[in-house]
Each structure stands twice: as structure tokens, then as C-alpha cells.
C-alpha positions in Angstrom: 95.4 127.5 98.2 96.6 124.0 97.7 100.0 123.4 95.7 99.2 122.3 92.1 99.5 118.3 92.1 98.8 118.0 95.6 97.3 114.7 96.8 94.4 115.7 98.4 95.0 112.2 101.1 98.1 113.8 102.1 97.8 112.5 106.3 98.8 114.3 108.9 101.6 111.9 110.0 104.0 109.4 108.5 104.9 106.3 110.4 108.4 105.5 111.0 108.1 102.6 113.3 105.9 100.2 115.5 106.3 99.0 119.2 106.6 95.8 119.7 107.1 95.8 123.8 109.3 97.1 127.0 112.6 96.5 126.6 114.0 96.1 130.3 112.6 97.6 133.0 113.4 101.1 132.9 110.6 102.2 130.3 112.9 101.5 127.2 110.4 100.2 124.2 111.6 98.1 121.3 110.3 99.8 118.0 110.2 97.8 114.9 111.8 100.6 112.4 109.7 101.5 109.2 111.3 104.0 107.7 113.9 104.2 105.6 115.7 106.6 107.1 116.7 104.9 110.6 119.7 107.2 111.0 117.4 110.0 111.7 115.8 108.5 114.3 118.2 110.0 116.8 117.9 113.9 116.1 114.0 113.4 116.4 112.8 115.3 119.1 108.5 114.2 119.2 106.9 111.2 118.0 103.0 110.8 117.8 101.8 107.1 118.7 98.0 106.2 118.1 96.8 102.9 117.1 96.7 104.0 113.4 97.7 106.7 110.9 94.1 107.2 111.1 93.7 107.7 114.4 92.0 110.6 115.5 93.8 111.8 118.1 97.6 110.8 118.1 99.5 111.5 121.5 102.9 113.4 121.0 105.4 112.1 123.0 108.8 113.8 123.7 112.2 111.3 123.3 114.6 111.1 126.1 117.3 108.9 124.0 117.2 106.5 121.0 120.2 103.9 120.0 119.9 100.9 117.7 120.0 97.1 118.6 120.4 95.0 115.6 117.2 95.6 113.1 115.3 97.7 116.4 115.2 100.8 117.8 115.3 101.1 121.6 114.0 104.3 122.5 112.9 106.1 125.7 110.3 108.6 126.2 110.3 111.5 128.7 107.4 110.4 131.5 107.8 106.3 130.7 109.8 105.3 133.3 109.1 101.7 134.1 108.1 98.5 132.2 104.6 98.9 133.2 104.1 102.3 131.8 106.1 101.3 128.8 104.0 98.1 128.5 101.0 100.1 127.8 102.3 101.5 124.7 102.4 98.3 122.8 101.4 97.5 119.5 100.9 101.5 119.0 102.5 102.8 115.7 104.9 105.4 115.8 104.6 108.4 114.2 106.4 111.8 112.8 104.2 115.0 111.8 104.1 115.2 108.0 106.1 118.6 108.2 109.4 116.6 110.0 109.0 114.5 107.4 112.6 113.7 105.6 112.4 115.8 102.3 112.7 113.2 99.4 115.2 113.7 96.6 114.2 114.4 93.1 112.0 111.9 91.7 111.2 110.1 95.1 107.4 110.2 96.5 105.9 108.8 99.8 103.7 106.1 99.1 100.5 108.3 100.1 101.3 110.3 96.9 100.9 107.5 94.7 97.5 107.3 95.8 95.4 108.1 92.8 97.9 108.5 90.5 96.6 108.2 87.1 98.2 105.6 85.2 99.1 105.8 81.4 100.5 103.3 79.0 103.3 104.4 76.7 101.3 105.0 73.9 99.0 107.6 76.0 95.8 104.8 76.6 94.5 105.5 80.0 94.9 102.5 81.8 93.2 103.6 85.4 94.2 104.6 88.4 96.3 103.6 91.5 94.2 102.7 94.7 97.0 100.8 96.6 100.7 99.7 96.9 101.7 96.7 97.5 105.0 96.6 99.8 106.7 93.4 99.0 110.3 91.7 99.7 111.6 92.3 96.4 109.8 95.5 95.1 106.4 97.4 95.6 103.3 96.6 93.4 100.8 99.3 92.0 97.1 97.8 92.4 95.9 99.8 89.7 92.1 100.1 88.9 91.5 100.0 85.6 87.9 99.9 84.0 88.8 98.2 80.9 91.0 95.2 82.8 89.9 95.3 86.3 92.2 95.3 89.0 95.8 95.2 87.1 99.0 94.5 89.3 102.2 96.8 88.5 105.7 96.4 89.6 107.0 98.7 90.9 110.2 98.2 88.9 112.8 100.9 86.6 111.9 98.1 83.5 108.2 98.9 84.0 108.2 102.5 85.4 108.7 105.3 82.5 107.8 108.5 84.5 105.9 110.1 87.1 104.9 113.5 86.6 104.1 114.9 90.0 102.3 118.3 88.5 100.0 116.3 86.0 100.2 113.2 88.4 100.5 111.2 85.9 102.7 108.0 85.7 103.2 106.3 82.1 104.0 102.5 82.1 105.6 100.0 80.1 103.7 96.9 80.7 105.7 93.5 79.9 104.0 90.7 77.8 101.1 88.9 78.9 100.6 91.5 82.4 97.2 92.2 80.9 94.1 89.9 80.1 
């Protein structure tokens, strides 16, 4: 039976990183890192890569050693042993099963569990529902769809962001001045 709350778009995988390309020529890969959680990088023993998230079929592959080079991870694979092989891996995304995923502290979410989140103005008024995040620079932005105001744009910001009640899934908003038409 599924946990109360649970986002029914939970994926199998998160991604952690991308490849870029062959980093030498002994089958070392340059991964752009998109996690925030680099540091764990090194005590991971499997990664999946696939050309999505959504990717039917992701290929586990095991890591022979990982080390960081400036905003990168280098990392080796177990069977990838030359620039060739390693060159055939490019532009795949890299991958952890949801289950190694890092568990979050209190109050934290992945960004698939915003998914859907119904979103409430302080006063209680429904305003719609979440169908996206934005990852910007600065912060993230909630695309929320609302019927009465169409698509609104949230920031993703402590000013703006009362609560977020994982059980109810329910996150109440304080909107500034002039956000809505």
C-alpha cells in the first residue's frame, strides 16, 4: 500500500550528473555534477546512465574510482577502458536508483515531489497546482496552474514560501504585490 502523501510520479532514478566526454585516454569521463551532494559521489558503488530519467531501460554501470577536477567529476567505470568506449557514453545522464537516494533532512523535498503539490494562499483560497519547477541561478520558480489566473510564477523563496505539508501535500503561499493579474 502506498505511504500516505506519496507522489504517485515518484521515478525510478534521480540524476546526479551528465557526461560531457572522455577525459584522457584511459576511459575516464568528465561528468557535469547535478546533485547537490558531490561529496557522495565517491562511496557510490552503481550508477544507471540512459539518455533520460525517462528512459526505459537505464544501464547500471559499476564505478572503478571517482575524484573531482574543479566543478567536474572524473570518474571511471569498471569495463570502460579506453577513450573510444568512454566516447560512446556521451551526453548520457547519470543516474542513482531512487532507494540510494541521499535521505533529505526535515523539511527538504526532491523536486519530483513538488510535482502536483496543491498550492494555497494564506488565507486558504485555492490557488492551483504545481506542474513544474523552474531551476534558476538565483532560486527555483513554481509554475503553478491555476484556473482562476492561468499559469502563475512562484519563487521559490523563504519570503514567499509559508509551508509545505508533505501528508496533506499542501503548500500555502504568501504572494507579494502585483504577482497576480
Amino acid at each position: 500500500m502506498p505511504e500516505v502523501g506519496a507522489n504517485p510520479l515518484q521515478p525510478r532514478f534521480l540524476i546526479i550528473g551528465e557526461i560531457l566526454r572522455p577525459h584522457g585516454i584511459a576511459g575516464e569521463l568528465r561528468m557535469k555534477v547535478l546533485t547537490n551532494y558531490p561529496e557522495r559521489l565517491r562511496q557510490l558503488k552503481t550508477v544507471y546512465l540512459a539518455e533520460n530519467v525517462d528512459s526505459e531501460n537505464p544501464q547500471p554501470y559499476d564505478i572503478q574510482s571517482v575524484r573531482m577536477h574543479q566543478e567536474y567529476a572524473l570518474m571511471r567505470f569498471k569495463g570502460i577502458n579506453d577513450r573510444d568506449a568512454a566516447d560512446h557514453l556521451r551526453q548520457l545522464v547519470v543516474m542513482v536508483a531512487i532507494d540510494d537516494a541521499i535521505p533529505l533532512e526535515e523539511g527538504e523535498l526532491y523536486l519530483y515531489q513538488l510535482i502536483g503539490l496543491e498550492v494555497r494562499l494564506e488565507n486558504g483560497d485555492l490557488l492551483g497546482q504545481i506542474t513544474e519547477v523552474l531551476e534558476t541561478g538565483a532560486n527555483d520558480v513554481y509554475i503553478v496552474k491555476s484556473d482562476q489566473y492561468g499559469e502563475v510564477l512562484i519563487p521559490a523563496i523563504p519570503q514567499t514560501i509559508r509551508s509545505i505539508d508533505r501528508q496533506t501535500r499542501i503548500m500555502t503561499v504568501h504572494l507579494p504585490e502585483g504577482l497576480l493579474p
